[in-house]
C-alpha positions in Angstrom: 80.2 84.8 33.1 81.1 81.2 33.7 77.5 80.7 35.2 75.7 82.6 32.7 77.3 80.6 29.6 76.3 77.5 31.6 72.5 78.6 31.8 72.5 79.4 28.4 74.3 75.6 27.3 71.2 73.8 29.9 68.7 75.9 28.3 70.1 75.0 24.6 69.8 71.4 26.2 66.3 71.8 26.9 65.3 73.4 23.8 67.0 70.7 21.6 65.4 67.8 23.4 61.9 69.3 22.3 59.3 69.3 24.5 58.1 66.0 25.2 61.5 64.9 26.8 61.9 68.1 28.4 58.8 67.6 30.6 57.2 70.9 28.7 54.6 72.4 30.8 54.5 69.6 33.7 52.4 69.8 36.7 54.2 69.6 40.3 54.2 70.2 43.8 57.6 71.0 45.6 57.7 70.8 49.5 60.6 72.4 51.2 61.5 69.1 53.2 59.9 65.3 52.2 61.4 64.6 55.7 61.1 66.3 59.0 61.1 65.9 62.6 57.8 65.7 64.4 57.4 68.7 66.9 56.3 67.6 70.6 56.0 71.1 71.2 52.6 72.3 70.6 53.6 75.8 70.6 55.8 75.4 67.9 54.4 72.9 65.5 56.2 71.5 62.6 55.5 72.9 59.0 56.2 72.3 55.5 55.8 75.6 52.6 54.7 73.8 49.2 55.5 75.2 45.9 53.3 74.8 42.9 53.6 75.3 39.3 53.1 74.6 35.7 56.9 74.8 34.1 59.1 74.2 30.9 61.9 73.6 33.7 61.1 70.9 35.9 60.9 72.7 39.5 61.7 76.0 37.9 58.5 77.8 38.0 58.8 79.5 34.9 55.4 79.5 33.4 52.4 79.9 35.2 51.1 79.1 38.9 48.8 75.8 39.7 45.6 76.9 40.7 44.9 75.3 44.3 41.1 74.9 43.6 41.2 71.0 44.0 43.7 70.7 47.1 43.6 67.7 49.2 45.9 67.3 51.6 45.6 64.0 54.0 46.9 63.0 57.4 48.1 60.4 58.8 45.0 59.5 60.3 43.4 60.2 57.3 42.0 63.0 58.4 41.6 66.6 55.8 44.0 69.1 56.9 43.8 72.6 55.8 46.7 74.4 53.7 47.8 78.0 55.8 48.8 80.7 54.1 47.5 80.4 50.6 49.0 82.7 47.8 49.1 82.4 43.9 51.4 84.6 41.9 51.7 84.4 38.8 54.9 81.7 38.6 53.8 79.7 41.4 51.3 79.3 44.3 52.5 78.6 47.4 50.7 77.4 51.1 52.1 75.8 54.3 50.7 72.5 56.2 51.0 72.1 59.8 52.3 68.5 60.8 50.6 68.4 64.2 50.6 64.6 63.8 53.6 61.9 63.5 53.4 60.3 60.4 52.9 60.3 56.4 50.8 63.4 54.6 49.6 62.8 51.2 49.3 66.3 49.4 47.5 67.0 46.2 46.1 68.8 44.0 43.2 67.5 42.0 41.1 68.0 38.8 38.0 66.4 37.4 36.8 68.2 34.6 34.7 67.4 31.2 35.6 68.3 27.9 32.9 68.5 25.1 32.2 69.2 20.9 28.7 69.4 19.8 26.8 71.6 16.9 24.8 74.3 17.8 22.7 76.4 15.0 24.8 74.9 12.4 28.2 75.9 14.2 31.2 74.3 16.1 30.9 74.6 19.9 33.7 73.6 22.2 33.1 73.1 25.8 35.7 72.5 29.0 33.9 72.5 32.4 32.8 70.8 35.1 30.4 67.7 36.0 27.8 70.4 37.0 28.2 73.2 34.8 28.6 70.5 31.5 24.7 69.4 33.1 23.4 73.0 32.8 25.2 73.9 30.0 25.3 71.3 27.1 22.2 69.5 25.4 22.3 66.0 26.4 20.6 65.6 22.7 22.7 68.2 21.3 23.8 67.2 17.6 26.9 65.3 17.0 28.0 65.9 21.1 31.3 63.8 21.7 32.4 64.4 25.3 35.8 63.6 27.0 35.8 63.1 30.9 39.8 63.9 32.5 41.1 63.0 36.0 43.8 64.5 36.7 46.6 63.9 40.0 49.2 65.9 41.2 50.6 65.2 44.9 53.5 64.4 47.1 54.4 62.8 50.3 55.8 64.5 53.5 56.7 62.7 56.8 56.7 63.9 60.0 58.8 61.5 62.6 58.1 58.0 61.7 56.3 57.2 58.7 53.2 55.5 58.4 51.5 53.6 55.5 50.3 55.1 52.2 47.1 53.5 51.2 45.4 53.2 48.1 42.7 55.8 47.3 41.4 53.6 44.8 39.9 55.4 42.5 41.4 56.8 39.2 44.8 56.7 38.4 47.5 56.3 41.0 51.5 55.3 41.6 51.4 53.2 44.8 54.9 53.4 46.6 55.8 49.9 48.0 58.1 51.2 50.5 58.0 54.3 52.9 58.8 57.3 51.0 61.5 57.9 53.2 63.4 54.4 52.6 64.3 56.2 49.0 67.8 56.2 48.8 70.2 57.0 46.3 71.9 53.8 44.7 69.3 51.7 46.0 66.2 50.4 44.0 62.7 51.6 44.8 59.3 49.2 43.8 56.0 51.2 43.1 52.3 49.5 41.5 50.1 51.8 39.4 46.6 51.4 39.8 43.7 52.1 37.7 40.2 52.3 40.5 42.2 50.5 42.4 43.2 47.6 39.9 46.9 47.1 39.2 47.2 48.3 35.3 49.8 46.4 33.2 52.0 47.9 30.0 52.0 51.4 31.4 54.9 54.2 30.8 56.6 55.7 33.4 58.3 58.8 32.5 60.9 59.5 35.5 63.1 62.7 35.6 65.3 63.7 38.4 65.5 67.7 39.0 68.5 69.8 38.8 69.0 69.6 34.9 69.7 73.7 35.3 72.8 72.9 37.0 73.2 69.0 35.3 73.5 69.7 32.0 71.4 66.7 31.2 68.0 65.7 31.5 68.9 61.8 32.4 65.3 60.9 32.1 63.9 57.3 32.0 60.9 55.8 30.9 60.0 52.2 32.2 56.4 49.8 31.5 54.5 48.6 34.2 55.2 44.8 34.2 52.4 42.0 34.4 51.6 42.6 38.1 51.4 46.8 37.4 54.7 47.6 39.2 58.1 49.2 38.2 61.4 49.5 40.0 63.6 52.1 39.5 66.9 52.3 40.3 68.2 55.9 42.0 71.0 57.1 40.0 70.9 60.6 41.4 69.8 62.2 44.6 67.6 64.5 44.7 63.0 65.8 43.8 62.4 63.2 41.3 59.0 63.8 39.3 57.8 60.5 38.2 54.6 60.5 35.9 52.0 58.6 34.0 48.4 58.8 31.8 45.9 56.2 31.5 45.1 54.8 28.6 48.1 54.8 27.0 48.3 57.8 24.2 50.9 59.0 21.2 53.8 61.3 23.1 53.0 63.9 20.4 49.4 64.0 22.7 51.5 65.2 25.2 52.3 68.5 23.8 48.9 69.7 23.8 47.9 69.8 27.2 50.0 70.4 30.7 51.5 66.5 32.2 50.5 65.4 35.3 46.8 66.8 36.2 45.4 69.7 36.7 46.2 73.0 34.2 47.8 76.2 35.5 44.9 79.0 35.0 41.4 79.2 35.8 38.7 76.5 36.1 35.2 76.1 35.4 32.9 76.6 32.4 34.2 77.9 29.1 34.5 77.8 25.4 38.0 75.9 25.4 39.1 74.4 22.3 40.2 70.6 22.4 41.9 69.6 19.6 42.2 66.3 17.4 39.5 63.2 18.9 38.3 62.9 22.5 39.2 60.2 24.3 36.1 59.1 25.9 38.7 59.2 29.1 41.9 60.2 30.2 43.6 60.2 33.4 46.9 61.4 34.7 49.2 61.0 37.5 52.1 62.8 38.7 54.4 62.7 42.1 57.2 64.2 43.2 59.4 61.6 45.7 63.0 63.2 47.3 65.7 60.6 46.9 68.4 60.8 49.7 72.0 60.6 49.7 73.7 57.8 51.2 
């Protein structure tokens, strides 16, 4: 009963905050360990399950599953590595990665996809797609077309033995940690650069919240600006999956509610009559990671 009343008081929590603060619908990837020991055995390799999810309740998959069309998952060497064991339910996919390599694995999942409003025969026509299918299926003279092109980011780090150095991709929108991922520690302050195509992007918000508010009571959220040189530093008040997250360029919260945070949607992909709402930024990008803070 105790427990119960509890859920029902975090949940009553949730609601009141609304859903911007609550992280509604946000994007993430949840690996069962950030940090693990690298296998010498080549019989029994080391692996990592992933779970991933659109949710009201950060790591809670209580919405709908992430589609795992755009996974990228990178090496050490910077080498592809294929996800095993791929399932989607209807909560959450999940898939394993081997670690056959010492060293830090960058795992995401990624979306590039084109929203566009045109006229067609007199009437409103909505369209969310893809590079290709937006070239085959809308006019490029098409009457009063407006289109909208979205990158979306979702991804993690996991390290197997001794980590190794995250590099830049470069290209769209990214959070840059300055420090192994496995030097965050809780108490201690962490330094990270956002980059736009590579270029460090000043006055950008950083919306940080720690999981566990199901058992916290509170959501203990923080949202810092990127300073002059892009960078933030945050300082680790609880231990813990953090999901730290970010769009580019800068848009009202109230944008937020509209579309999932963090990169790609839950659902299917491709061509279709969506319906985006309000103008179309010419472009929008989004960014989301999940980082494990450890204890002392």
């Amino acid at each position: 009963m105790k427990f119960t009343k509890g859920l029902i008081s975090s949940l009553a929590l949730l609601a009141a905050l609304g859903p911007v603060s609550a992280v509604a619908h946000s994007q993430w990837l949840l690996p069962s360990a950030t940090q693990v020991e690298n296998s010498t055995n080549p019989q029994r390799p080391t692996y990592v399950t992933v779970d991933a999810a659109s949710s009201n309740g950060l790591f809670y998959p209580d919405h709908n599953a992430m589609r795992l069309t755009g996974l990228q998952i990178t090496g050490p060497d910077g080498a592809a590595v294929e996800a095993e064991n791929v399932s989607t339910g209807k909560l959450r996919s999940t898939f394993d990665v081997k670690l056959l390599k010492p060293g830090t694995y960058r795992i995401a999942s990624v979306n590039n996809s084109v929203m566009a409003r045109y006229k067609k025969d007199g009437q409103d026509v909505n369209f969310r797609g893809t590079e290709e299918t937006f070239a085959k299926e809308v006019p490029a003279n098409a009457e009063g077309l407006t289109v909208s092109r979205n990158f979306g980011r979702v991804e993690t780090f996991v390290t197997s033995g001794a980590p190794t150095d995250i590099k830049a991709i470069g290209k769209g929108l990214e959070i840059l940690p300055l420090q192994p991922t496995t030097d965050l520690v809780l108490g201690e302050t962490a330094k990270f650069r956002v980059l736009v195509d590579g270029k460090p992007t000043s006055g950008l918000s950083i919306k940080i919240v720690p999981g566990g508010v199901r058992y916290r009571g509170a959501l203990k959220d923080q949202v810092l600006k990127t300073d002059a040189n892009g960078e933030f530093s945050i300082k680790w008040e609880l231990a813990g999956a953090y999901w730290v997250n970010t769009s580019y360029p800068p848009r009202p919260e109230a944008d937020d509610d509209d579309a999932p945070a963090g990169g790609p949607a839950a659902g299917g992909q491709g061509g279709g009559m969506g319906a985006p709402r309000g103008p179309m930024a010419p472009l929008r990008m989004s960014y989301s990671v999940t980082l494990e803070v450890m204890p002392q």
